[in-house]
N, C-alpha and C positions, 0 to 999 in steps of 0.2 A: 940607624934611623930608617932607611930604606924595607930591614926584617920588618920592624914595627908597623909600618906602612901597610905591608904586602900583609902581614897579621891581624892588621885592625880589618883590613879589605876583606879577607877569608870569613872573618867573624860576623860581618854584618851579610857577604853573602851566605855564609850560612843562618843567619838568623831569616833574612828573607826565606831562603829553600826550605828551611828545616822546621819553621813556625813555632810554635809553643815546644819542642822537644827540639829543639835546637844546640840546647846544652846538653843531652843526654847523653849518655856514651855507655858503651855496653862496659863490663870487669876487665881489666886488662889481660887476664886466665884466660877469660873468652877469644878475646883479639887476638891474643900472640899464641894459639892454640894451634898446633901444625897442619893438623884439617882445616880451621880457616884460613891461615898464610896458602893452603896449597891452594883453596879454591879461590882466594881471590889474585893468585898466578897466575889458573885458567881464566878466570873472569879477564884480566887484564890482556891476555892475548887473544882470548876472542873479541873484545871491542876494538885489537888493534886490527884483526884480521876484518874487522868491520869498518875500521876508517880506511885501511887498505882498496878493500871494494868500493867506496865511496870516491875515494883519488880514484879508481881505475875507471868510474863513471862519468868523470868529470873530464878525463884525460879521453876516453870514447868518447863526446859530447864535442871536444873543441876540435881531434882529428876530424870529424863527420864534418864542422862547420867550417871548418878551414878546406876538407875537399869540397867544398859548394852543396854540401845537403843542408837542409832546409831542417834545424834541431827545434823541434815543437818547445816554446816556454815551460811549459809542464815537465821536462825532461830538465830544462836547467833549474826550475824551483826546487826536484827534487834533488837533487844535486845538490844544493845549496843545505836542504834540509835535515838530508841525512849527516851531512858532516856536523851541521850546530846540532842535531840529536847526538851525534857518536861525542862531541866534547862536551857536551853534556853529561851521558851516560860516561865518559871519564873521570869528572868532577865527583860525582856522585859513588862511583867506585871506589876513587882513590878516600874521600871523606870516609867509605863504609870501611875502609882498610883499618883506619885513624880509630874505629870506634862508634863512628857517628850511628845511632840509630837511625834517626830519618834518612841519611842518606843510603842506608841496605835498602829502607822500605820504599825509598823512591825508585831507587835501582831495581826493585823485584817489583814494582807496580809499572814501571815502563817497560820492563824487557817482557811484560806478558800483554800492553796494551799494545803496542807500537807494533809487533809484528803481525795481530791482528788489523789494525786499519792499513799497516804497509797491503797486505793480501786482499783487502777488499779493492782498495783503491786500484790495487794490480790487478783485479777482474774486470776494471771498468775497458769494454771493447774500445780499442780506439786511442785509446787515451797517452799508452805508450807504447814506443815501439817494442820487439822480442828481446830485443837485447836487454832495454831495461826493465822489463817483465820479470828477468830472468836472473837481474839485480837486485830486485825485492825479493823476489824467494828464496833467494840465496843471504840477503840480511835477513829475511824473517827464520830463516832457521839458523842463522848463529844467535841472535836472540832470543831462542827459543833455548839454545845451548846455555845459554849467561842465566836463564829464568831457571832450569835445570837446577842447576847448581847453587843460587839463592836460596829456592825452595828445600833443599835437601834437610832430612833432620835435624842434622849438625847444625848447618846454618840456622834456622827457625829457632833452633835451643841458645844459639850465640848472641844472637841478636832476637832478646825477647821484648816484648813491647812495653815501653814504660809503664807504668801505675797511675791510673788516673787519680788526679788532684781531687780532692775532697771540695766541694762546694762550700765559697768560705761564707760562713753563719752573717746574717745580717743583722 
């Protein structure tokens, strides 16, 4: 009861995430192909070496605040953010693991948009302190790593883009 449960839940949030291609799933040749198994290896341990940084921001954040420094809110939104981004960017891995097409292509459109707005936001003077400056760029280059490896031939050829549906005749 409870598998079915947690099955039905999987399947509507990925009809949510994954919109009209929801169902689609790459050839299982494709999937269980040794080049994709290894890259979604490194994929999975760079997200984890990304939630890592995220705990170790979070853990800086409440030592500071617990020795009586004054943590600017901006420092705990990001905090908050980058971890719902890193289980996000899990979900979306482990689904592209599975097959899923949109989940590759959401995975390979966030790990090339998010390390660019992490680096703008990290140039706003002021706004954070060195330390966590120096925690975005440090996420924005292992997601630069995960976009890497998305992008790679192999991948792109694994995970090809559905067929557009024919516009049905009125």
């Amino acid at each position: 009861m409870e598998s079915s449960l947690v099955a039905s839940g999987l399947r509507m949030l990925d009809r949510v995430a994954g919109g009209r291609h929801a169902d689609y799933t790459i050839p299982p040749e494709a999937r269980d192909d040794p080049r994709t198994r290894r890259a979604f290896v490194v994929i999975t341990w760079l997200l984890v070496a990304e939630f890592v940084l995220g705990v170790a921001a979070l853990v800086v954040a409440v030592v500071l605040q617990a020795g009586g420094a004054d943590v600017h809110w901006a420092v705990w939104m990001r905090c908050a953010v980058v971890l719902a981004m890193t289980a996000t960017l899990f979900y979306f891995a482990w689904r592209a693991q599975k097959g899923y097409y949109w989940a590759y292509s959401r995975l390979r459109l966030f790990s090339k948009v998010f390390p660019v707005v992490t680096l703008v936001i990290a140039a706003i003077p002021g706004l954070y302190p060195l330390w966590m400056v120096t925690e975005q760029i440090l996420f924005s280059l292992i997601l630069i790593g995960v976009a890497d490896y998305l992008d790679s031939d192999h991948m792109r050829a694994a995970f090809p883009r559905p067929a557009r549906r024919a516009a049905a005749a009125s």
